[in-house]
C-alpha positions as CSV (number, residue, x, y, z in Angstrom):
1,X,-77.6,-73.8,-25.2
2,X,-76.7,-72.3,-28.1
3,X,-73.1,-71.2,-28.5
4,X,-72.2,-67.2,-29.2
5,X,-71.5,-66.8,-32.8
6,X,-69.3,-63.7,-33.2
7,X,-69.8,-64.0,-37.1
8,X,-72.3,-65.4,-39.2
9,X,-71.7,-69.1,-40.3
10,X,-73.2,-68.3,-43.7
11,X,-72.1,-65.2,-44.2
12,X,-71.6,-63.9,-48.0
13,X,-70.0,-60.1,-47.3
14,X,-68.1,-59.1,-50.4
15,X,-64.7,-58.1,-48.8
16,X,-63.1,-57.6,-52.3
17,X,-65.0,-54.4,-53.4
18,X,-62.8,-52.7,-50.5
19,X,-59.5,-53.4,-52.1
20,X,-60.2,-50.1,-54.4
21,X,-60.4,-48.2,-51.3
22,X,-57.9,-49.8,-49.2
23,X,-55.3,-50.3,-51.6
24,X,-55.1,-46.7,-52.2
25,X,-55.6,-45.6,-47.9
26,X,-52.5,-48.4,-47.1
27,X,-50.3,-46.9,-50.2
28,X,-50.6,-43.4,-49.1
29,X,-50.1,-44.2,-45.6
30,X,-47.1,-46.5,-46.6
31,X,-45.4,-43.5,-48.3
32,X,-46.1,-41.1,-45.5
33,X,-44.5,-43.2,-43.1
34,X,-41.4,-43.3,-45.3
35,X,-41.3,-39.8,-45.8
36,X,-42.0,-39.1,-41.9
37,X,-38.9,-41.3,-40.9
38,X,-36.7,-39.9,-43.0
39,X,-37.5,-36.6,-42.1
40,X,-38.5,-36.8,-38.6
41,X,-37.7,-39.7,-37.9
42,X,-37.9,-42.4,-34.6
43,X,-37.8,-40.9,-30.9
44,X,-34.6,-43.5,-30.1
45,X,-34.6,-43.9,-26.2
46,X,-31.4,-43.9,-24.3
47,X,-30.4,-47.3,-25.1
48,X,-29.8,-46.0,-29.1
49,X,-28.9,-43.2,-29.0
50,X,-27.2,-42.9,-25.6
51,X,-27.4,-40.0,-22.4
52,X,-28.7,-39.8,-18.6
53,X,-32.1,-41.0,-17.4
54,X,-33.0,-39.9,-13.9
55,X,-36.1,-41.1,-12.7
56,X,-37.2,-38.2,-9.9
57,X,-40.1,-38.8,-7.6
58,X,-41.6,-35.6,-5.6
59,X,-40.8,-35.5,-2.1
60,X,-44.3,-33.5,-2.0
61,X,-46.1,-36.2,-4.8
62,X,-46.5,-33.6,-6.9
63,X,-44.0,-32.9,-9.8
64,X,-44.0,-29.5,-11.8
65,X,-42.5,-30.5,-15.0
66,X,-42.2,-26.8,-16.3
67,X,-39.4,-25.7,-13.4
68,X,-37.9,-29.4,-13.8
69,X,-37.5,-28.7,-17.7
70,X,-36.7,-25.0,-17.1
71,X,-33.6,-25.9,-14.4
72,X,-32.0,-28.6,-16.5
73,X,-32.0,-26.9,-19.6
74,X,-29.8,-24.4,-17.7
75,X,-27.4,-27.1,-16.8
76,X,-25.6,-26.6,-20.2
77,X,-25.8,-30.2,-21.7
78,X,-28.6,-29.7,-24.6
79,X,-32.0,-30.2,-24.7
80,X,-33.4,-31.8,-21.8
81,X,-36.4,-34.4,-22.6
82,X,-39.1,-34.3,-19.0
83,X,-41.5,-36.6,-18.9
84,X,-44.1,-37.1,-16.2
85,X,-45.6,-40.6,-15.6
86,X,-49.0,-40.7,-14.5
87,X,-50.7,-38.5,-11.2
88,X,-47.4,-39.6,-8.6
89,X,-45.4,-37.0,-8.7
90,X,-42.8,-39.5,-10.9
91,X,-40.6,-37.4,-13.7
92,X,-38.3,-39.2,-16.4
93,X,-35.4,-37.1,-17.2
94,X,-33.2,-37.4,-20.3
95,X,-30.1,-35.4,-20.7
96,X,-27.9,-36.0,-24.0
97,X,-24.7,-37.9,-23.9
98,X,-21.7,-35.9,-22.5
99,X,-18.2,-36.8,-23.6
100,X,-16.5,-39.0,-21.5
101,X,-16.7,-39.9,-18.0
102,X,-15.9,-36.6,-16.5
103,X,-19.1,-35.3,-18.6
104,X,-21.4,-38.1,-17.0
105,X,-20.1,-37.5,-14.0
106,X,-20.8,-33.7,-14.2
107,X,-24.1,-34.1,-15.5
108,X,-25.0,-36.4,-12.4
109,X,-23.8,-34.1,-10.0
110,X,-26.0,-30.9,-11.1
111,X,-28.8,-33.6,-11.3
112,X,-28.2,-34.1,-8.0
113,X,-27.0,-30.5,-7.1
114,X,-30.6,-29.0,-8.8
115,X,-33.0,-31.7,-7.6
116,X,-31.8,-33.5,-4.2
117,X,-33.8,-30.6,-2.1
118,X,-37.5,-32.0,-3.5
119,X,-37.1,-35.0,-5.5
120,X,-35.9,-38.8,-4.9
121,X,-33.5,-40.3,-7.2
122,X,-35.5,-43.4,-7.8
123,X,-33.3,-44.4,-10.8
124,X,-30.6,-43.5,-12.8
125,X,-28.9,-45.0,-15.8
126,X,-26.1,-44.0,-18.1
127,X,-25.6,-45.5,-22.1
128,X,-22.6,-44.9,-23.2
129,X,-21.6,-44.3,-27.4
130,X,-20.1,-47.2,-27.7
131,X,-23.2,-49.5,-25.7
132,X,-25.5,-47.8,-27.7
133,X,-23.9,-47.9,-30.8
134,X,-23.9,-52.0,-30.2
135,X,-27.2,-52.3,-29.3
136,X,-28.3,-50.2,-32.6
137,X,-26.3,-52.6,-34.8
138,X,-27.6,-55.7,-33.0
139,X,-31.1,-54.5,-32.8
140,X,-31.3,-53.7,-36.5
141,X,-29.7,-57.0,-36.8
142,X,-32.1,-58.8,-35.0
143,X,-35.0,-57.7,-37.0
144,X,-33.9,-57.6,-40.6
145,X,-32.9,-61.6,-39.9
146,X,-36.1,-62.4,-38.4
147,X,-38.0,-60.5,-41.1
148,X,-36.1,-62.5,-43.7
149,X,-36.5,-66.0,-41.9
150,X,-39.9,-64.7,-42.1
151,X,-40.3,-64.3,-45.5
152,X,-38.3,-67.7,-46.2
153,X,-40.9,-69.4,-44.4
154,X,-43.6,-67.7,-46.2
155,X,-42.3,-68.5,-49.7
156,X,-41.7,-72.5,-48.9
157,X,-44.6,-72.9,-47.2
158,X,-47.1,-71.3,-50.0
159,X,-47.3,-71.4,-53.5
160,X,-45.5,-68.4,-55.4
161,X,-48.8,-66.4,-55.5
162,X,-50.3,-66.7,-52.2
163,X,-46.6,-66.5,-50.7
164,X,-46.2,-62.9,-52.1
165,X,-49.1,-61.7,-50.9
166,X,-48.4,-62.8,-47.5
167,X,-45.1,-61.1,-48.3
168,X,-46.9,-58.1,-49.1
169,X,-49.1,-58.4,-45.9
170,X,-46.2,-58.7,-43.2
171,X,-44.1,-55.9,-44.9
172,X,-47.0,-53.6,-45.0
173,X,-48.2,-54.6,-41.6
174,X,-44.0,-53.8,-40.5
175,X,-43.9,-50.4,-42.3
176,X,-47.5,-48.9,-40.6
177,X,-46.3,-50.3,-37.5
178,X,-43.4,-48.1,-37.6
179,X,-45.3,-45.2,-38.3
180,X,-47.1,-45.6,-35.4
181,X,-44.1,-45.4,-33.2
182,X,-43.2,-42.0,-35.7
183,X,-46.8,-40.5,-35.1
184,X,-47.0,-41.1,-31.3
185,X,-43.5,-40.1,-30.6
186,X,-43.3,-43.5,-28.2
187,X,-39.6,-44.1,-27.6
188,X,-38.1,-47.0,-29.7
189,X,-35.8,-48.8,-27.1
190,X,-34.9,-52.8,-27.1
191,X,-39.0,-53.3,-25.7
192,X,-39.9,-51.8,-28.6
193,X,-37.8,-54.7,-30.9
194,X,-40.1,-57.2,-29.2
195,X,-42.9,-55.7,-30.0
196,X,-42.2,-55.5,-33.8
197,X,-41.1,-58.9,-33.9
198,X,-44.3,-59.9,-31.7
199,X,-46.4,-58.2,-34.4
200,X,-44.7,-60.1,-37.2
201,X,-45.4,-63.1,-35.4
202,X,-49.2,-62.1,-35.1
203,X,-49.1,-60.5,-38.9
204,X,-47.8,-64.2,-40.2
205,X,-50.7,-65.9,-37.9
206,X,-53.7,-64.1,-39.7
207,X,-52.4,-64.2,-43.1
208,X,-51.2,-68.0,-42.9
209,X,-54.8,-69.1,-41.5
210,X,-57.0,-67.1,-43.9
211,X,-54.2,-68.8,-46.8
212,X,-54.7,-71.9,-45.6
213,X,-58.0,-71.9,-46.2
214,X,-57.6,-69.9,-49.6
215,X,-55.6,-73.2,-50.9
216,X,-58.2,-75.6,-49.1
217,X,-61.3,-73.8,-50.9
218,X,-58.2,-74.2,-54.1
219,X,-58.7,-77.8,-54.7
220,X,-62.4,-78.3,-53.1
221,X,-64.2,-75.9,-55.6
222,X,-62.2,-75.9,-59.5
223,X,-64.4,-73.2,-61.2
224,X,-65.1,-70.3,-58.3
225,X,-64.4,-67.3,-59.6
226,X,-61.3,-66.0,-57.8
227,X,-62.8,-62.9,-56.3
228,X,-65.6,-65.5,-55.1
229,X,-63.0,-68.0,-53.6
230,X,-61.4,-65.4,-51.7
231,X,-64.6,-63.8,-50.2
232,X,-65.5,-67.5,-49.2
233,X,-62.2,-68.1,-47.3
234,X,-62.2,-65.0,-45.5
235,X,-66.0,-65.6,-44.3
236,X,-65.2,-68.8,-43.1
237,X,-62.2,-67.7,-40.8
238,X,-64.2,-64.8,-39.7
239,X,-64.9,-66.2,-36.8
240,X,-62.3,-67.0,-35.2
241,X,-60.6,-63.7,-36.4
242,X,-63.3,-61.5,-34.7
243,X,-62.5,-63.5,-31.7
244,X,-58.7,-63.4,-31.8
245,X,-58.6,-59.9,-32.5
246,X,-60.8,-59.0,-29.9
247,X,-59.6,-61.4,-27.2
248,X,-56.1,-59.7,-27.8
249,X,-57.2,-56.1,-28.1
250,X,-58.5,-56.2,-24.7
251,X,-56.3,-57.8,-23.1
252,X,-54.1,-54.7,-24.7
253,X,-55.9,-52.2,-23.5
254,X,-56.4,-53.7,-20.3
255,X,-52.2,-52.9,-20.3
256,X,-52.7,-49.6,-21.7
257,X,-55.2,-48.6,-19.3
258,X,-54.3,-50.2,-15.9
259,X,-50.3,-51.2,-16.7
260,X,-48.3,-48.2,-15.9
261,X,-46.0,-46.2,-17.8
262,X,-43.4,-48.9,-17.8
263,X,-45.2,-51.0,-20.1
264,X,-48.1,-48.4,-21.7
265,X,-45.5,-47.8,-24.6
266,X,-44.7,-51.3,-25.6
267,X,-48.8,-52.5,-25.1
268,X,-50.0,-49.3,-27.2
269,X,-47.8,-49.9,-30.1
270,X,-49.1,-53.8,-29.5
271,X,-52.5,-53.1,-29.6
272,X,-52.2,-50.9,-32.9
273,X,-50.2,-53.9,-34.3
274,X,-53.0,-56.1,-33.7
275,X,-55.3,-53.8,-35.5
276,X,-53.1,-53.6,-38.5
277,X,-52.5,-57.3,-38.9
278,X,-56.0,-58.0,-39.1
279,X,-56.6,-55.5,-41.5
280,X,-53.9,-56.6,-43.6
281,X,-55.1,-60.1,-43.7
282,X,-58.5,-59.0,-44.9
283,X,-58.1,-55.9,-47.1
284,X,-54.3,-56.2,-48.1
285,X,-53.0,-59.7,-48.4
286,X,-55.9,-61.6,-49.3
287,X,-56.8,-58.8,-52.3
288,X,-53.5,-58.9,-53.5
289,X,-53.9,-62.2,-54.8
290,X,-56.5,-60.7,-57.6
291,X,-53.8,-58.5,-58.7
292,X,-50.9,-61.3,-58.7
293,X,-53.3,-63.2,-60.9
294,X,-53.7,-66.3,-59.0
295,X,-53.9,-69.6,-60.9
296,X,-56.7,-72.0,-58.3
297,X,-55.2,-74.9,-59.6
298,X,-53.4,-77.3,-62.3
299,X,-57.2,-78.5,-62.8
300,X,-59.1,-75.3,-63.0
301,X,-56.5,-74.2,-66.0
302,X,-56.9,-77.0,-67.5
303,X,-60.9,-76.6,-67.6
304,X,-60.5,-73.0,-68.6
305,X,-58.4,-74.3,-71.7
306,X,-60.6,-76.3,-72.7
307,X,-63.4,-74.5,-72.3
308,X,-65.0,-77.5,-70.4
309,X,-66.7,-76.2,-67.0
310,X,-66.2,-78.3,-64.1
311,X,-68.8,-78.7,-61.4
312,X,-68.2,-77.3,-57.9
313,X,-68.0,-80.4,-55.3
């Protein structure tokens, strides 16, 4: 029985003719995302920025948002944020942080004062300026140190060329991931940490299989031209990036679809991620090496200065 091939064995695409397009589409969307954050930038949830969720359920299963947002922006404590999960009649409140406890106290009481007659209080949770403030600094923390042991890694384990364009890959892959949380307006909470670190885990995956081939092809073929060597190495992994791509998308969208509003955040910003790291690896990281003008080996520049060709094993 023959086995299903989700990509040609002998495949010869040209994915290099691209990088004129692509190279130009990630720029452009790199910059935007840059100038969106620092304009608009991230929708922190409560555990940044600090306030009042109340989960409400409707005693009657169903919620109406409108009178919900209407009756706690009269409460006095800012701009209410209402947002209803799914068909059940479930309603995520946010209310800004008051100052001190008297001010969490009195915004729980009107809560409760405004809402007991139709709604359960399924869940309520106050974050503090000082929690918050922690969790920002140790959040931020968090990533930039894995980002860097990232990059460390990256730079040992490649030659200076191919490590900078995988350097190029995971930073580009971290910066459109980002402006996928800035576009969709998904809150950025501690979930959403894991999931960027998750998708710098996956970003360094693709690019460190298609580079480990790159530096295979390196010393098995001495006079390839380099555009030629790097179409080769991405045709011959793929395979099994068609298949990991598409195993994890749908198991993705399986959570998107069918895994509730708890997670549909954290799995939609996932499932983007996974789209983005495997365009990186094909159209961004692997391209890059053109422009970084990569040497194929101590051999190969030895041939080209002597003008003597070498065969190709």
């Amino acid at each position: 029985m023959r086995l299903l091939r989700l990509w040609p064995d002998e495949s010869h695409f040209d994915f290099m003719r691209f990088r004129r397009f692509t190279f130009p589409l990630s720029a452009v969307l790199s910059l935007a995302t840059v100038a969106l954050f620092l304009s608009i930038g991230l929708n922190f949830g409560i555990d940044f920025k600090g306030g009042t969720l109340v989960e409400l359920q409707a005693k009657s299963g169903t919620a109406d948002v409108a009178s919900i947002r209407h009756t706690a922006a009269g409460f006095g404590f800012g701009e209410p944020e209402v947002q209803e999960l799914g068909n059940q009649g479930t309603v995520l409140v946010r209310l800004p942080l008051q100052p001190g406890e008297q001010g969490q106290t009195a915004v729980m009481n009107k809560a409760h004062a405004a809402f007991d007659k139709d709604y359960d209080f399924r869940r309520t949770e106050t974050v503090g300026p000082r929690v918050s403030g922690e969790l920002v600094q140790s959040g931020t923390l968090g990533v930039v140190l894995s980002v860097v042991a990232v990059l460390l890694y990256l730079w040992f384990r490649f030659e200076r060329e191919l490590a900078l364009g995988a350097i190029v890959g995971t930073l580009h892959d971290i910066v459109l991931t980002v402006g996928v949380f800035i576009i969709t307006r998904i809150e950025f909470n501690m979930t959403s940490i894991a999931a960027i670190l998750t998708i710098v885990g996956y970003s360094l995956n693709e690019t460190v299989v298609v580079f480990d081939r790159t530096r295979e092809l390196m010393r098995r073929y001495k006079t390839i031209p380099t555009v030629d060597l790097l179409n080769l190495s991405i045709n011959s992994t793929m395979s099994r990036t068609v298949m990991t791509s598409i195993s994890s998308s749908l198991s993705l969208l399986a959570l998107v679809l069918f895994g509730g509003e708890a997670i549909k955040g954290f799995a939609v910003v996932m499932l983007c991620g996974v789209l983005i790291c495997t365009y990186s690896a094909i159209f961004i990281s692997t391209p890059v090496l053109i422009y970084l003008g990569l040497m194929l080996s101590g051999a190969r520049a030895a041939a080209e200065r002597s003008g003597v060709p070498q065969p190709a094993e």
